[in-house]
N, C-alpha and C positions, 0 to 999 in steps of 0.2 A: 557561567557557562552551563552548570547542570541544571539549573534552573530554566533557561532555554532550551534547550534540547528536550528537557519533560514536557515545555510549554507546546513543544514543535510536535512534539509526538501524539499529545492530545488533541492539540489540535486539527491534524492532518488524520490520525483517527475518527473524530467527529465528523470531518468535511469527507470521509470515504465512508462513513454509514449513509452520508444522505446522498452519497454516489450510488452506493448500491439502491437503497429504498425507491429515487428516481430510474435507476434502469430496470427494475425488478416491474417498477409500475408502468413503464413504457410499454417494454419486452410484453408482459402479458395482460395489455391492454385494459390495463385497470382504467388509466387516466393518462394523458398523452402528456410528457413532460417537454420534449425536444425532440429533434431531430439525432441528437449527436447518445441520446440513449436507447437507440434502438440497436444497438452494439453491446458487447460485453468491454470496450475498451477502453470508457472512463471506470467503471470498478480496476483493471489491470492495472490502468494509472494510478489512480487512488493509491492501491495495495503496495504498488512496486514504489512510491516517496514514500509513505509509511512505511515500509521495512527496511527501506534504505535509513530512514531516520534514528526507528528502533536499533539496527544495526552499528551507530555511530553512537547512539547510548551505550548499549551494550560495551561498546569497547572504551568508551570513557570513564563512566559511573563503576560498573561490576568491576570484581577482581577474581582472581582465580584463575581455578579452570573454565569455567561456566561464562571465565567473558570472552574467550576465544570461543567457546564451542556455541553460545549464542549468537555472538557475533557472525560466524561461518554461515549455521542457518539462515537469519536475517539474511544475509548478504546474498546467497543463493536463490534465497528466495524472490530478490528483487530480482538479480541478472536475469533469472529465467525467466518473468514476466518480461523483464526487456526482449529477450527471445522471442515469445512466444507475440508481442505491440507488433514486433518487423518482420513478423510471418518467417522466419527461420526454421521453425519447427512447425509442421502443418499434421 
């Protein structure tokens, strides 16, 4: 199970760098990747399953205090990009 969840986090890390590099290159016309990056809301996607993931590491793998208080960030961090996907907070 730790071993997936690293594999998950990596993964989904990697796949949200080349999220950003293709919105970065769309947004400011470096080189035209899609339609769907002319937004910042595949990076928020990205970001918001990555920390949702880290988040579930965090509370599996660590002990302590630091697996609650990581865990809390992560998890904050994802809700509020979910916020911010549904236009809640403008």
């Amino acid at each position: 199970m730790k071993k997936l969840i690293n594999l998950l986090g990596f993964a989904f890390a990697f796949i949200t760098s080349i999220l950003i590099i293709c919105t970065f290159m769309t947004t400011y016309q470096f080189y035209y990747v899609g339609q769907i990056f002319n937004s910042y809301l595949p990076i928020q996607l990205g970001v918001c399953i990555t920390m949702a993931i880290i988040a579930l590491r965090f509370l599996i793998i660590e002990t302590g205090k630091k697996r609650l208080v990581y865990f809390a960030f992560s998890l904050a961090i994802s809700v509020s990009l979910i916020f911010f996907m549904i236009n809640l907070i403008k």
